[in-house]
DRENMI-999343 format. One record per residue (C-alpha): x, y, z; residue number from 1; chain; residue in three letters. Coordinates in pm, 1 decimal, m for minus. Layout:
residues N
<u: X; v: Y; w: Z; resi: NUM; chain: A; resn: ALA>
...
This chain:
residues 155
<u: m1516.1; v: m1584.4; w: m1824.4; resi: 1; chain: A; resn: UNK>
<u: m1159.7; v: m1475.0; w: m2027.8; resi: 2; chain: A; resn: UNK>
<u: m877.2; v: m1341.4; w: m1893.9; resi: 3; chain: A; resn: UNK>
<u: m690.3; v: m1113.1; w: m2120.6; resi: 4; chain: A; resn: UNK>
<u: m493.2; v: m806.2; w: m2042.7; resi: 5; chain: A; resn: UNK>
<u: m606.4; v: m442.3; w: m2076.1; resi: 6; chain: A; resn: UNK>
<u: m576.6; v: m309.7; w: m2398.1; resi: 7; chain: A; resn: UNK>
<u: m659.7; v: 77.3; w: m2471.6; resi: 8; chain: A; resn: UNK>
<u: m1001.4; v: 46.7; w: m2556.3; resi: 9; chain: A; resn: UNK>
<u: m1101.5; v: m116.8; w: m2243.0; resi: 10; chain: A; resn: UNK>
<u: m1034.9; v: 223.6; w: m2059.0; resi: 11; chain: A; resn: UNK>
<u: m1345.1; v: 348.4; w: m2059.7; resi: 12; chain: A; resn: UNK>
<u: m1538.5; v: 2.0; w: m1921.5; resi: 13; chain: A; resn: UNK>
<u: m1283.6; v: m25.7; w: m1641.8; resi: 14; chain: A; resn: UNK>
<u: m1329.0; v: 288.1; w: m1520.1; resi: 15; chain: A; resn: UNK>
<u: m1698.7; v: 223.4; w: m1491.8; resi: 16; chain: A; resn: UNK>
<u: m1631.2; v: m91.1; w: m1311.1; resi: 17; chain: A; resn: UNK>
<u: m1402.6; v: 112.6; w: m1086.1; resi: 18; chain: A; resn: UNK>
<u: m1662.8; v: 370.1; w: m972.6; resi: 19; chain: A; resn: UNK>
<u: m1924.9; v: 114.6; w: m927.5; resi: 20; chain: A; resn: UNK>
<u: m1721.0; v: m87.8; w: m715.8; resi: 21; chain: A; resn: UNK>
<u: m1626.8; v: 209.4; w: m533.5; resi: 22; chain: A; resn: UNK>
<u: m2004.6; v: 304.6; w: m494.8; resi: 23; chain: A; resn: UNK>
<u: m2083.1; v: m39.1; w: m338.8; resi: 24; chain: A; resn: UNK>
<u: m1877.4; v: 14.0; w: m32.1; resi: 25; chain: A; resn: UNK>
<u: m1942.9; v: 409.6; w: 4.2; resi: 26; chain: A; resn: UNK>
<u: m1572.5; v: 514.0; w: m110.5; resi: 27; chain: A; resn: UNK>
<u: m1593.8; v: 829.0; w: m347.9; resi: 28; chain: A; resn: UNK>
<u: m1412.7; v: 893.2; w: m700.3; resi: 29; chain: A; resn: UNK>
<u: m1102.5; v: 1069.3; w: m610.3; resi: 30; chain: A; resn: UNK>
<u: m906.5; v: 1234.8; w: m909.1; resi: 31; chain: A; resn: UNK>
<u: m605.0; v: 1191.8; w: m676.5; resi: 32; chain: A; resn: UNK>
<u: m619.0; v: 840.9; w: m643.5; resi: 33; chain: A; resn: UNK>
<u: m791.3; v: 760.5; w: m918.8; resi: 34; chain: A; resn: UNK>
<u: m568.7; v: 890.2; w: m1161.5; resi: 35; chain: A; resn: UNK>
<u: m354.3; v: 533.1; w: m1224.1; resi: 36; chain: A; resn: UNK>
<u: m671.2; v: 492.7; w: m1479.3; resi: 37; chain: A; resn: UNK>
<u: m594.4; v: 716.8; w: m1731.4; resi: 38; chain: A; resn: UNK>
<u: m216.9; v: 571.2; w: m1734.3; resi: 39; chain: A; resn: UNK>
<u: m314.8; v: 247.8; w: m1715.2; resi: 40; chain: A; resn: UNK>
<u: m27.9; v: 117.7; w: m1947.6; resi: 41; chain: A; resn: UNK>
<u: 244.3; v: 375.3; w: m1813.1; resi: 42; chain: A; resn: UNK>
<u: 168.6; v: 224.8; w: m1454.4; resi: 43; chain: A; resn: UNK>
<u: 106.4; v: m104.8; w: m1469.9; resi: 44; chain: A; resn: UNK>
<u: 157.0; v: m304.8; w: m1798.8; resi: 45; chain: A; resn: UNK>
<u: 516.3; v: m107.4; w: m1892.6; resi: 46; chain: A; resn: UNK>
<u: 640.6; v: m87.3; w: m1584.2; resi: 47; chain: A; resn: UNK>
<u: 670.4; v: m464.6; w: m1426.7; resi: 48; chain: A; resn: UNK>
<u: 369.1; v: m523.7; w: m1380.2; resi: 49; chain: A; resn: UNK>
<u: 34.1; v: m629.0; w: m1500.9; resi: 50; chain: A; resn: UNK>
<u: m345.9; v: m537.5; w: m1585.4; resi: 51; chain: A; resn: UNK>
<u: m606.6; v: m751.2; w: m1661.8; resi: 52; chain: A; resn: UNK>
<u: m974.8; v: m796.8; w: m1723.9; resi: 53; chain: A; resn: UNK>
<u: m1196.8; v: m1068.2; w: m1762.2; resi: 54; chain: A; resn: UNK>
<u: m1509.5; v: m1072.8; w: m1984.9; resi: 55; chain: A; resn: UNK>
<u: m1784.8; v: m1258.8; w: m2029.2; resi: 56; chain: A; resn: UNK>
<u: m2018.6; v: m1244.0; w: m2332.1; resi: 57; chain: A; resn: UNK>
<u: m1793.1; v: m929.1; w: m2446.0; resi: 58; chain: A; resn: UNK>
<u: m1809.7; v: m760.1; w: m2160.6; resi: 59; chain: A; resn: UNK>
<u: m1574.4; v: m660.9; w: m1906.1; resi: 60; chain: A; resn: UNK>
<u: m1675.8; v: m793.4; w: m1567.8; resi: 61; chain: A; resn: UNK>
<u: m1356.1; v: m835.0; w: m1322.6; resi: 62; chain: A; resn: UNK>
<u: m1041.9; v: m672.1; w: m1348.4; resi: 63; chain: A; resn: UNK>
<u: m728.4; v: m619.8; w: m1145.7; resi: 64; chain: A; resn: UNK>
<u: m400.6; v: m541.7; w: m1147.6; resi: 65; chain: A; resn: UNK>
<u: m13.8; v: m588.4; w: m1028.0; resi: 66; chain: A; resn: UNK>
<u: 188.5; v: m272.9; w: m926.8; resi: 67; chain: A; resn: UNK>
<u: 549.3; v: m271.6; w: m889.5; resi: 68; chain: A; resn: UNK>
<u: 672.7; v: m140.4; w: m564.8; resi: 69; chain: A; resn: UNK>
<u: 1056.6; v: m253.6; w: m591.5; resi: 70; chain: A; resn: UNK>
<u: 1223.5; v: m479.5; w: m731.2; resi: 71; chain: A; resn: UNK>
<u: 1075.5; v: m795.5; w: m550.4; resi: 72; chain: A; resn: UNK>
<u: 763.4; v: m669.6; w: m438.0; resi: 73; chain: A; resn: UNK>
<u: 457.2; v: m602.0; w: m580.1; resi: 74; chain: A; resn: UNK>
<u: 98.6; v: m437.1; w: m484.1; resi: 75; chain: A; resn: UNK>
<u: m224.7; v: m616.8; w: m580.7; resi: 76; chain: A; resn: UNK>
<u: m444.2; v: m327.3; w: m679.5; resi: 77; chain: A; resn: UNK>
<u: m815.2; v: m239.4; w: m831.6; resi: 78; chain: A; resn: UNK>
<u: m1002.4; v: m596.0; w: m820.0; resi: 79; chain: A; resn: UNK>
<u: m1326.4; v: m510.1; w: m884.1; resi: 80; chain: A; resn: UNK>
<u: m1629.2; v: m746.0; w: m996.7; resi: 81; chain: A; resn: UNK>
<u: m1914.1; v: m632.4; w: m1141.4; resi: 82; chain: A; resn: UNK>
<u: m2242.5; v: m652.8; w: m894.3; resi: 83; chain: A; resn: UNK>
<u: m2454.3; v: m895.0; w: m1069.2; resi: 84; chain: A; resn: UNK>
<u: m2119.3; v: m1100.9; w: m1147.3; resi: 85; chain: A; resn: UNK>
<u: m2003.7; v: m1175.7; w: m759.0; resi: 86; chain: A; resn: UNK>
<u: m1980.4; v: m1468.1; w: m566.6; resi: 87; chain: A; resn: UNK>
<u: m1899.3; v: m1678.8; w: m878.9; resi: 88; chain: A; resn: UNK>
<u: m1506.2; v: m1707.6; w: m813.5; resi: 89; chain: A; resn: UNK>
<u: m1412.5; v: m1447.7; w: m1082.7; resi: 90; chain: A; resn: UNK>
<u: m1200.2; v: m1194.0; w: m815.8; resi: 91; chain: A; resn: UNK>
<u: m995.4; v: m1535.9; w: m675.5; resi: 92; chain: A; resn: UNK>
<u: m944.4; v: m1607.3; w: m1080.1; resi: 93; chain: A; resn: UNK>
<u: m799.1; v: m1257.8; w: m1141.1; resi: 94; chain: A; resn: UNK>
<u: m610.1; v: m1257.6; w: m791.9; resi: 95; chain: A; resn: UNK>
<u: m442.0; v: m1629.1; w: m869.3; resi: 96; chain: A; resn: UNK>
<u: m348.4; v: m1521.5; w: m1205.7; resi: 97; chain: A; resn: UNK>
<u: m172.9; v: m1180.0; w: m1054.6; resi: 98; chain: A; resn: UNK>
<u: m0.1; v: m1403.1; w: m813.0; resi: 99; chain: A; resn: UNK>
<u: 136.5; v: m1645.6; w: m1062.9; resi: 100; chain: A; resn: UNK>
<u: 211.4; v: m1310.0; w: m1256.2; resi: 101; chain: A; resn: UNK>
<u: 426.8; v: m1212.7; w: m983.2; resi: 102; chain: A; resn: UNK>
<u: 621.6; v: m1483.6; w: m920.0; resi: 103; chain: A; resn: UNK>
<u: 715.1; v: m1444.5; w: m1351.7; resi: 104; chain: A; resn: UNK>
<u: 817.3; v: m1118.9; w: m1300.8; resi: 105; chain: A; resn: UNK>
<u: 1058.9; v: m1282.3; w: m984.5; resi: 106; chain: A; resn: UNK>
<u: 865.0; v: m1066.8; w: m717.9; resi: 107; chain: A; resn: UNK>
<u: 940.8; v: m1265.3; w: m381.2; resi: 108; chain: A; resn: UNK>
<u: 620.9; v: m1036.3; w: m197.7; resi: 109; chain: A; resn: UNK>
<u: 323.0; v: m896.7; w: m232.6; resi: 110; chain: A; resn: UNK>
<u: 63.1; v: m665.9; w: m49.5; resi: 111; chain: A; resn: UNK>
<u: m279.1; v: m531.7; w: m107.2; resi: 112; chain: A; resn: UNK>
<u: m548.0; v: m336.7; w: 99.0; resi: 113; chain: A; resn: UNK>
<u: m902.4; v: m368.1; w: 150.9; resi: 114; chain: A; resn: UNK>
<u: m1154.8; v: m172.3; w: 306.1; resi: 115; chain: A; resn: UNK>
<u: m1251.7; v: m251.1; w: 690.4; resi: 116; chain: A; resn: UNK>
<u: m1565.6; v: m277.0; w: 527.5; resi: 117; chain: A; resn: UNK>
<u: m1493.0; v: m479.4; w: 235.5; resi: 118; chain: A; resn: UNK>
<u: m1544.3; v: m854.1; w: 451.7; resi: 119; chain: A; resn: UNK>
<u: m1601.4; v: m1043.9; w: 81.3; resi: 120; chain: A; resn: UNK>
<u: m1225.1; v: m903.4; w: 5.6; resi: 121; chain: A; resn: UNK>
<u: m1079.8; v: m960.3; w: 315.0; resi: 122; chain: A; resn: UNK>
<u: m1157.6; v: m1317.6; w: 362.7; resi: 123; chain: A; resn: UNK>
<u: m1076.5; v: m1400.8; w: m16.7; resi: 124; chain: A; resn: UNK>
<u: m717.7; v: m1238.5; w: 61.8; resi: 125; chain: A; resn: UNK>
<u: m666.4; v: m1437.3; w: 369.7; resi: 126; chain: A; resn: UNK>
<u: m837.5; v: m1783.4; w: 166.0; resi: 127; chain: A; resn: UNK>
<u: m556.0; v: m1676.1; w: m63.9; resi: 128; chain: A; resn: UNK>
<u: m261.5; v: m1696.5; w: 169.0; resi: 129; chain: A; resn: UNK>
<u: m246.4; v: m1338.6; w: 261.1; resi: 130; chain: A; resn: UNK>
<u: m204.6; v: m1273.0; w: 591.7; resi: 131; chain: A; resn: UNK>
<u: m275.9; v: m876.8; w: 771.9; resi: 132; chain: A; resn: UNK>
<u: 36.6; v: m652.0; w: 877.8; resi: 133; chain: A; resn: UNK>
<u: m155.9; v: m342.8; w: 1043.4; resi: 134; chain: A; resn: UNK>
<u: m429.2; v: m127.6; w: 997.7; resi: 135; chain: A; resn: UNK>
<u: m406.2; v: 235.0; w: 905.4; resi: 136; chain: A; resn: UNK>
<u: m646.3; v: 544.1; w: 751.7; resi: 137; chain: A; resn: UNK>
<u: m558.8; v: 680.6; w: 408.4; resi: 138; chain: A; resn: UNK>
<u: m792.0; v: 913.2; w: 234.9; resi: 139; chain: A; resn: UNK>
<u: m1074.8; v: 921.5; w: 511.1; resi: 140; chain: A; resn: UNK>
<u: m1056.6; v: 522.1; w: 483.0; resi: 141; chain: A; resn: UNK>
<u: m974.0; v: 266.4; w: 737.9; resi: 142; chain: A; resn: UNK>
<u: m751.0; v: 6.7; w: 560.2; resi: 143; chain: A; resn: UNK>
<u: m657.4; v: m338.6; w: 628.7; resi: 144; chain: A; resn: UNK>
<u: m336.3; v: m407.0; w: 493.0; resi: 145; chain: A; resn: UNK>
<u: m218.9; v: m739.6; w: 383.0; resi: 146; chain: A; resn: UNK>
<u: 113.4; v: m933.9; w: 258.1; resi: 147; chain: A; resn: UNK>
<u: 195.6; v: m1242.9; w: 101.6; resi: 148; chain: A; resn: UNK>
<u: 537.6; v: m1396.5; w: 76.6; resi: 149; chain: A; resn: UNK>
<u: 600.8; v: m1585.8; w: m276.1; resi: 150; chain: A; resn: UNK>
<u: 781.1; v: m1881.9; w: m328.7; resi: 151; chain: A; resn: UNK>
<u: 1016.5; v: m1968.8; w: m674.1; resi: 152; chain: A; resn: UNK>
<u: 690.3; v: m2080.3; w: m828.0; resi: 153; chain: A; resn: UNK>
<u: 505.1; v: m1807.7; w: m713.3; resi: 154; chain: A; resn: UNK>
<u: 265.9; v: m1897.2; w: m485.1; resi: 155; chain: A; resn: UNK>
């Protein structure tokens, strides 16, 4: 599997893997938060943060992204893996490359959300050092929210 950042053409694939991921753990396409997709570099890539996918054989099969929130944090956002793809490490490669992103771009935190649901997530955030910080509904969904403190090297 590559890691390269999103590039235009990619939209359409990573919205696909969006919505199936989605599907999996009986969330529903929202246009309100969903729309981050269709300004994908506005969002993400141009404004101090990140977006990548990974492919394999051509295809995209992971992706995720880094969100800035100030100036020294950032939000882990959309990992998704394609179905037949999990289980083979490819979220924890797209997560430790974010991180290390994030300690280039001299963010000292980070925090993400999962799902209550979403146990494969949840325990590959904690494996990854992030620890929970409360619980809350958005959108009809009950969230587990996580952060991660980031030292000069970014871990």
């Amino acid at each position: 599997m590559q890691i390269r950042r999103y590039q235009a053409q990619d939209n359409e694939a990573v919205k696909a893997l969006h919505y199936a991921g989605l599907a999996q753990f009986g969330a529903t396409v929202d246009p309100y938060y969903d729309s981050d997709l269709d300004d994908i570099e506005g969002i993400y890539i141009n404004n101090s943060g990140d977006f990548l996918v990974g492919t394999e054989d051509g295809e995209i099969v992971v992706m995720g992204a880094l969100k800035k929130v100030s100036a020294t944090r950032g939000e882990i956002k959309r990992i998704r893996v394609q179905r037949n793809c999990q289980r083979r490490g490819y979220a924890r490669s797209i997560l430790s490359r974010l991180i290390e992103l994030a300690g280039e771009l001299r963010y000292t935190e980070l925090c993400l959300d999962a799902t209550v649901d979403n146990t494969p997530a949840r325990r590959l955030f904690e494996k990854c050092g992030f620890t929970e910080t409360r619980r809350g509904k958005v959108g009809g969904y009950d969230l587990v929210f996580y952060g991660k403190k980031l030292n000069k090297g970014g871990k």
